[in-house]
N, C-alpha and C positions, 0 to 999 in steps of 0.2 A: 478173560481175554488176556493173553500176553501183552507183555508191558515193551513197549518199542523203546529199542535200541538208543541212549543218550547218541543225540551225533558229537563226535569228535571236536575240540574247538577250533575257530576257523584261525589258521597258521596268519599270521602277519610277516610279510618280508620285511625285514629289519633296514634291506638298503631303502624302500621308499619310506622311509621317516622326513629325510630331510626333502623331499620333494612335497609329501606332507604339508610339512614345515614350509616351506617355502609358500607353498600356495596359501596357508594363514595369512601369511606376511604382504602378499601382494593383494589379496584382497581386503586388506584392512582398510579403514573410514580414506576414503578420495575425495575427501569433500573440499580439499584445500587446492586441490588440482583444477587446470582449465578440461573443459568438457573435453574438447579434441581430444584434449590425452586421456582422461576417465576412456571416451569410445573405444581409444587405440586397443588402450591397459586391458578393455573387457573385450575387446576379440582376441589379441596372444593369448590372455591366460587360455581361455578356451583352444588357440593351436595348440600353447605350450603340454597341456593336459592331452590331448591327441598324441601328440609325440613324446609326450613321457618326457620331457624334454627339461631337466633338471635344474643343467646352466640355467636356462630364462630363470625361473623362479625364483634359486638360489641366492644368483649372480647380481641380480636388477637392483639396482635403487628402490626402495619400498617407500608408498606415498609419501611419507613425512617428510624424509629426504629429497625425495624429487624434489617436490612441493619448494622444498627450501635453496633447491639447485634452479631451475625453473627460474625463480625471483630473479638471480643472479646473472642469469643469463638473457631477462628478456631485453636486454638494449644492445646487446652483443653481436657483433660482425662478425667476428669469428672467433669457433671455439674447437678445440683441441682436447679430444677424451684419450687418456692413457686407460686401455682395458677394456675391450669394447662389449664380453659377456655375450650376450644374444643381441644386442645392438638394440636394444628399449629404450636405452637415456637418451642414447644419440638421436634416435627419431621423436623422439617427444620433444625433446631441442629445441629439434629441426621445425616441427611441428605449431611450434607458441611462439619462432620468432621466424617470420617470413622472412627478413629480413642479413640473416645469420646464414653463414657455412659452416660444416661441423667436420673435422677431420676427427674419425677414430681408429686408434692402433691397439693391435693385437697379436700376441706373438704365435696364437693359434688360428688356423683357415676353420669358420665352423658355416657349415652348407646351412645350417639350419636356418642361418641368419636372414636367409631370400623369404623364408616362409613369413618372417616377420617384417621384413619391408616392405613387402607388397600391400601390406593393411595399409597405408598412408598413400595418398596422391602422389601420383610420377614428378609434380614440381618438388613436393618435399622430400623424397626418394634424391632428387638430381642434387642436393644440396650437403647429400649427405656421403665422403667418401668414406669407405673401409679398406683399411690397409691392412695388410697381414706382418707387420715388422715388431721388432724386439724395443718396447719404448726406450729404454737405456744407451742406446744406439749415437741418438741424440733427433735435433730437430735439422742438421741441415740447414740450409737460407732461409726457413721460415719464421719468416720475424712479424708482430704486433698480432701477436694473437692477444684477444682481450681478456678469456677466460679459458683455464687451463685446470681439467679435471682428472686429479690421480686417485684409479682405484682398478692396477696394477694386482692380478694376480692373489695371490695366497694373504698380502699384506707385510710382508715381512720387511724388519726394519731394511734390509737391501733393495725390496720389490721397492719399494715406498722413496726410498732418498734417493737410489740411484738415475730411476727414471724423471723427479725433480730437479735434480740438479744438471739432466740431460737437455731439458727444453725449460727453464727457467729464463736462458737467453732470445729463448723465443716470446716470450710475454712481454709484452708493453710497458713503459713506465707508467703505473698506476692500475695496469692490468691484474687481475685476481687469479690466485691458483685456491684451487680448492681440492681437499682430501677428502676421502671418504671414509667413514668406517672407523673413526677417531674414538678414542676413550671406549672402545666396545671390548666388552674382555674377551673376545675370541679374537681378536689381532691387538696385541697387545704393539705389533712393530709400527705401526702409525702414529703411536702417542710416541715411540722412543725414535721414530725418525726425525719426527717433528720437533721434539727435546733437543738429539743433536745436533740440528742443523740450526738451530737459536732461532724459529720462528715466532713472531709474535701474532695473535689473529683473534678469531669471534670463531664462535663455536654459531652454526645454524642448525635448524631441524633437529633431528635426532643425534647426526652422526658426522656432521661435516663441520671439518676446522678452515675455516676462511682467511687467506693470508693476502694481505697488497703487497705491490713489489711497490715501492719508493722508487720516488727521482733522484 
């Protein structure tokens, strides 16, 4: 009997590595999460996976982090995301603090964003705005925000200090700004923005450096 043909091996496209990656990362241990957001977290991924949809996976806060952002924000009125990615932090927020408005800015329009808010009830949806603006810009009259979260882009020490020092006058005295993506050696510009701008803070979850503004 002839001996059949070895099949060729099967080609991996090298661009879905980090979408790959990414979905490892989002589906890691949620055990530290409130259910709401575990449900949210486990219907996107499954959009994000339909639309191939990179940003999400990539871009998102991964459990540990939430987890530790989440903490911080559940007594908060209002909170202010520089970076909005597929808009997953912002409604999970939205989602653990009834109580809380969530402005998030972004200097890209991404359509994608509706597929992912619509998983959340229309009350939590109303509390959450999306701006399409350049965070650097500044905040405008918006003053007493209590919790103000930069995680800006590429990370770079400019992404990182300029958009802080844009709406730091918007935070509250005793209000928290928090960074994302701290000490991680793929953005090395968030430890060096934080360096120059003489913050002092606590490090939470995996990846966030937690800073008070003083009276």
């Amino acid at each position: 009997m002839p001996r059949r043909a070895a099949l060729p091996p099967k080609r991996v496209d090298p661009q879905q590595k980090p979408f790959r990656e990414g979905l490892s990362w989002q589906t890691g241990s949620s055990a530290s999460l409130p259910d709401e957001v575990v449900r949210f977290r486990r219907r996107a991924i499954l959009v994000a996976r339909l639309l191939r949809d990179e940003l999400a996976v990539t871009g998102s806060a991964v459990p540990r982090d939430l987890a530790a952002l989440l903490d911080l924000v559940r007594d908060a009125r209002h909170v202010v995301e520089l970076g909005t990615a597929a808009g997953w932090t912002a409604l999970s927020v939205a989602l653990v603090n009834p109580a809380c408005r969530v402005l998030t800015l972004d200097d890209t329009h991404k359509k994608r964003r509706h597929a992912y808010s619509i998983l959340v009830p229309k009350d939590v949806r109303s509390r959450v705005e999306f701006r399409t603006e350049r965070a650097e810009l500044g905040c405008g009259a918006i003053r007493d925000v209590d919790v103000l979260f930069v995680d800006v882009g590429w990370h770079s020490l400019e992404e990182t200090r300029d958009p802080f020092l844009a709406w730091e006058p918007a935070v509250r005295t005793g209000g928290t700004v928090v960074f994302h993506d701290y000490r991680r050696p793929d953005f090395p510009g968030v430890a060096a923005a934080i360096d120059e701008l003489g913050l002092t803070g606590e490090l939470h979850g995996g990846s966030l450096f937690v800073w008070r503004k003083p009276g």
